[in-house]
C-alpha positions in Angstrom: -1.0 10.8 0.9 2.5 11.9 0.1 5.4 10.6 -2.2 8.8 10.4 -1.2 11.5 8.8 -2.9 9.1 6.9 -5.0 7.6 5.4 -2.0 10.3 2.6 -2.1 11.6 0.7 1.5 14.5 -0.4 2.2 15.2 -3.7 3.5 18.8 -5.0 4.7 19.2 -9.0 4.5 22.3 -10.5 5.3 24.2 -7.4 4.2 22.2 -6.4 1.1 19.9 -3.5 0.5 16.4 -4.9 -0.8 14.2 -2.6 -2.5 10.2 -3.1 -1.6 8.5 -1.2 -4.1 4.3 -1.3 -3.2 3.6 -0.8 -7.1 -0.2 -1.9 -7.8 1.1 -5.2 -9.8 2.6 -6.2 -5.7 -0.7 -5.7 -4.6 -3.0 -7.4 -7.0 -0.5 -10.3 -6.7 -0.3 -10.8 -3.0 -4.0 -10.4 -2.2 -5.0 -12.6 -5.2 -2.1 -15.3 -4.0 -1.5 -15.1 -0.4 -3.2 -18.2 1.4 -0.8 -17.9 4.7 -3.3 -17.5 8.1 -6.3 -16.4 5.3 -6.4 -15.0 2.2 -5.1 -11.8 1.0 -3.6 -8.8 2.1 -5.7 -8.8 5.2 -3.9 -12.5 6.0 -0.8 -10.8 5.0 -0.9 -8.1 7.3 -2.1 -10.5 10.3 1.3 -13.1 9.7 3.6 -9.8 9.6 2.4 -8.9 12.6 2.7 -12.1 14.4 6.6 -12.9 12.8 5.4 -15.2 10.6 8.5 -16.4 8.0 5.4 -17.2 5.4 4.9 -14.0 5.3 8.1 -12.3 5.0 8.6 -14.7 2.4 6.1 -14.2 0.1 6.9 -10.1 0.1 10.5 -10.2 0.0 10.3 -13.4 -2.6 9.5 -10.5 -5.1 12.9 -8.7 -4.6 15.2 -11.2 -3.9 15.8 -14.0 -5.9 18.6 -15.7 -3.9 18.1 -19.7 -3.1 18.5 -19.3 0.3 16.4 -16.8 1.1 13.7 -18.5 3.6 17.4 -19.8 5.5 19.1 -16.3 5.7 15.8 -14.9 6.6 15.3 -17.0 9.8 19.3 -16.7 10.8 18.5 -13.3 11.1 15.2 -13.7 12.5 12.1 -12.5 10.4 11.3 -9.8 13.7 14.6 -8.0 12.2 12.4 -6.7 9.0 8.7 -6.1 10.7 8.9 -2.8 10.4 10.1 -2.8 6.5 7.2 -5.5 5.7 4.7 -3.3 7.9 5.4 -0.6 6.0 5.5 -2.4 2.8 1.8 -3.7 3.5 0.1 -0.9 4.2 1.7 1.2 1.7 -0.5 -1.8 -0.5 -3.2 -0.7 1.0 -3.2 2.8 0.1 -2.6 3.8 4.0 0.4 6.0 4.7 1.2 5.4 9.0 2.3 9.4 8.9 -1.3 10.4 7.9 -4.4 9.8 9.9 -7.2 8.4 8.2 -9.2 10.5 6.0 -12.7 11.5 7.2 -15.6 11.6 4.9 -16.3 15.2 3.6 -18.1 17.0 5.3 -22.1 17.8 3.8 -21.9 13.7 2.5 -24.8 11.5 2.5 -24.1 8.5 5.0 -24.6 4.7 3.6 -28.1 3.4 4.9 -27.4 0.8 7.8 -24.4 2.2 8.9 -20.9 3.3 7.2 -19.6 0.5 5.1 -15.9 0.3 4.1 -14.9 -0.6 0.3 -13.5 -3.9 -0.5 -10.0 -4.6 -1.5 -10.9 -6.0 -4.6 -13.0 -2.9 -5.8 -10.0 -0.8 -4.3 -8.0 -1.9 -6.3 -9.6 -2.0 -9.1 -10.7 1.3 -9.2 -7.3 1.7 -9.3 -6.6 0.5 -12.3 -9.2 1.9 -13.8 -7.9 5.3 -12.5 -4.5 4.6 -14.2 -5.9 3.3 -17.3 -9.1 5.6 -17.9 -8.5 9.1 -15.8 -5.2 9.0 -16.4 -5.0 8.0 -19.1 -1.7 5.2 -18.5 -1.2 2.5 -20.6 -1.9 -1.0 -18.1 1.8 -1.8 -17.7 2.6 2.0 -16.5 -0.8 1.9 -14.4 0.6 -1.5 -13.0 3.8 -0.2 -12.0 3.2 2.6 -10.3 2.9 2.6 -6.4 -0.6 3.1 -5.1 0.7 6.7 -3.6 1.5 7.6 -6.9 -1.8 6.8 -8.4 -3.9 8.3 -5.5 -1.8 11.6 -6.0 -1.7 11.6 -9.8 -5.7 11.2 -10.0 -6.0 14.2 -7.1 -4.0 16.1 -9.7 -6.1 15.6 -12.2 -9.1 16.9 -10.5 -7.5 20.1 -9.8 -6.6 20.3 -13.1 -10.4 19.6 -14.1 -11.7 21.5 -11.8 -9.6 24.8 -12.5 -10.7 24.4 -16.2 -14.6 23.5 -15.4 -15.6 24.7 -11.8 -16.1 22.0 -9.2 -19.6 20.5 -11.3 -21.2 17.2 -9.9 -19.5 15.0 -13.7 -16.4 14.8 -11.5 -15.5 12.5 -8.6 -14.6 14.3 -6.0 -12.5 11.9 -3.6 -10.3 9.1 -4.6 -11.2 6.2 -3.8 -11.6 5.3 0.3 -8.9 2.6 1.1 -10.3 -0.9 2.4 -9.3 0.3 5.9 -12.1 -0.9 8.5 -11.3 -1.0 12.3 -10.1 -4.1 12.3 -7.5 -4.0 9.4 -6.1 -1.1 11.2 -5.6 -3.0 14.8 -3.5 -5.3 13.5 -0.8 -3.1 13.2 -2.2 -1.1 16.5 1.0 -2.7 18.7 3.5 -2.3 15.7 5.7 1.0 16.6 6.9 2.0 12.9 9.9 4.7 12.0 10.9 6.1 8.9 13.4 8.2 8.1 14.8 9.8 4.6 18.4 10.1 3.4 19.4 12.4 1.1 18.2 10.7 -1.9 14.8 10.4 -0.8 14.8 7.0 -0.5 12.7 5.9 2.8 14.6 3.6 5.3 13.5 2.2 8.4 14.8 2.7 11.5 
């Protein structure tokens, strides 16, 4: 998982820059709110890939606050900013689309009855309970911090734990594995996705 330029995307509607920020309080929101073709971020992801305005909506709802935003958005066609909300959703989901996914470690016991993925409601509330209890973040920091962030601040602080202890068995020793089954991951399979940085280490999509 990396961080770059606070793991912000940039969005251009009708001439404005819209910053999507995938803090934790985004994704709580969306996959405890978003009724489009389902429910939650699973739904989510399904309408951005089909061009649905519903979709787009509800995400860039959160940034932009104009009146008119469901109007400009379908002037300029909602296909314009698939790539932007792609990114945007699975960012949500703990999933970078530079990074393949993470295999178990090697040596690790296997579920019985076959591997089993975690849902997005544990996910992200072992999230929050990272922030707020490992961490040691107070809920409104924990809240707004981007899942990247969170992910890479807890790995930090196993290293740290582990370079003062040893690597005992009191630690976790992965973060937590991302609600990412087969399925979730096809339905961005047909989706190409670019991203590029400028100079301020902002990420843009191209």
């Amino acid at each position: 998982m990396r961080i770059t330029g606070g793991d912000n995307i940039l969005a251009g509607i009708d001439g404005r820059i819209c910053i999507l920020s995938p803090t934790l309080r985004h994704a709580i929101r969306l996959h405890s709110q978003y009724h489009g073709g389902g429910k939650g971020l699973p739904a989510l992801a399904r309408d951005i890939s089909e061009g649905s305005l519903t979709g787009a909506l509800a995400i860039l709802s959160l940034f932009d606050d104009r009146p008119d935003l469901a109007e400009t958005i379908l002037r300029e066609g909602v296909w314009k900013h698939q790539t932007a909300l792609t990114l945007f959703v699975l960012a949500l989901m703990g999933h970078d689309p530079s990074e393949p996914p993470k295999s178990a470690p090697k040596g690790s016991a296997k579920p019985k009855g076959g591997a089993k993925t975690q849902s997005i409601e544990d996910y992200l509330s072992d999230l929050y309970k990272i922030g707020t209890g490992w961490l040691g973040w107070t809920p409104d920091v924990t809240l707004g911090a981007t899942v990247a962030q969170i992910i890479v601040a807890y790995e930090g602080k196993m290293d740290m734990l582990r370079a003062i202890h040893g690597s005992g068995d009191s630690a976790p020793q992965e973060e937590p594995t991302g609600p990412w089954d087969r399925n979730v991951r096809s339905i961005f399979a047909g989706i190409g996705t670019v991203k590029a940085e400028t100079s301020d280490g902002a990420d843009h999509v191209a």
